[in-house]
N, C-alpha and C positions, 0 to 999 in steps of 0.2 A: 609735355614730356612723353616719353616712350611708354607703351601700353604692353607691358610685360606679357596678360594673361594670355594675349594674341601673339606672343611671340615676334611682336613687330610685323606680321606680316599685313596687317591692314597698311601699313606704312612702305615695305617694298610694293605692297600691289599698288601704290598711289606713284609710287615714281617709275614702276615698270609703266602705268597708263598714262603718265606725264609723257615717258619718252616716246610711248605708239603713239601719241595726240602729233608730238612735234615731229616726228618722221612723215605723218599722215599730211600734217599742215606746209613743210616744205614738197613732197607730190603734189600740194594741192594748188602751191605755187605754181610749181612746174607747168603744169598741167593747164591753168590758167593763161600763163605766159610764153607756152612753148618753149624757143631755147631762151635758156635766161643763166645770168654770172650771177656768181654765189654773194654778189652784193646787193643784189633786188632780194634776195632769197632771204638775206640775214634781216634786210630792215621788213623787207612782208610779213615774215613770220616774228618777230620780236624777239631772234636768237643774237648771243654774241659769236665771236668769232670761233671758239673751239666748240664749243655744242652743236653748231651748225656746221662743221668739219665734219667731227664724228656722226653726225648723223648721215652727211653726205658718203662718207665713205661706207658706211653700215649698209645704204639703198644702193651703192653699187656695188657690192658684196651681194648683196640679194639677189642684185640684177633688176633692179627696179626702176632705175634711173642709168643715162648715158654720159659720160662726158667726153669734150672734143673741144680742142681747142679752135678760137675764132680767126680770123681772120690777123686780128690785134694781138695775137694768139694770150689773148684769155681764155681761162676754163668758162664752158657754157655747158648745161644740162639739161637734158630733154627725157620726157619719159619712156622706156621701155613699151613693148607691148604690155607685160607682166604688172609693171610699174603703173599701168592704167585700169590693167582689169583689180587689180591688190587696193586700188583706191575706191573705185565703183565700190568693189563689196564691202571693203571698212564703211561709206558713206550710207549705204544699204542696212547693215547694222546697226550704223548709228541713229537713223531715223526709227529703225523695229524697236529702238532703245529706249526712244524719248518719247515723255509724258506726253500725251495731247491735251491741247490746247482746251482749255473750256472758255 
């Protein structure tokens, strides 16, 4: 159940860092694959079809990721400058984050 005293907010912060994790984890796609269609993107990162939309549209609102169509003219996405150095730092973070190893 919901944790009143907290106002919920332990509970928006879990889904506001759900959706940084999954914007981070399709850049990280990107980024691995260079230009890649949003259907490597969807099974790489274990998104269905509209949460991987909107995330797609949210990073190129930011300017983080590019889109252009192929040759097949499918949509394909490659990363930004921005879009590269926005993921170094996330991944920079996130190791300053994590427990070490004993």
């Amino acid at each position: 159940g919901r944790n009143e005293a907290d106002g919920g907010f332990r509970e928006a912060e879990m889904t506001k860092r759900s959706r940084l994790e999954m914007k981070m984890d399709i850049l990280g796609t990107i980024c691995s694959s260079g230009k890649v269609g949003a259907t490597h993107i969807m099974y790489d990162c274990n998104l269905s079809y509209v949460p991987l939309n909107l995330g797609l549209e949210e990073l190129m609102d930011a300017r983080l990721i590019n889109c252009e169509r192929s040759d097949s003219r499918r949509a394909v996405y490659s990363l930004t400058e921005k879009g590269v150095e926005v993921l170094e730092h996330f991944r920079q973070i996130r190791l300053a984050l994590e427990k070490p190893k004993t």
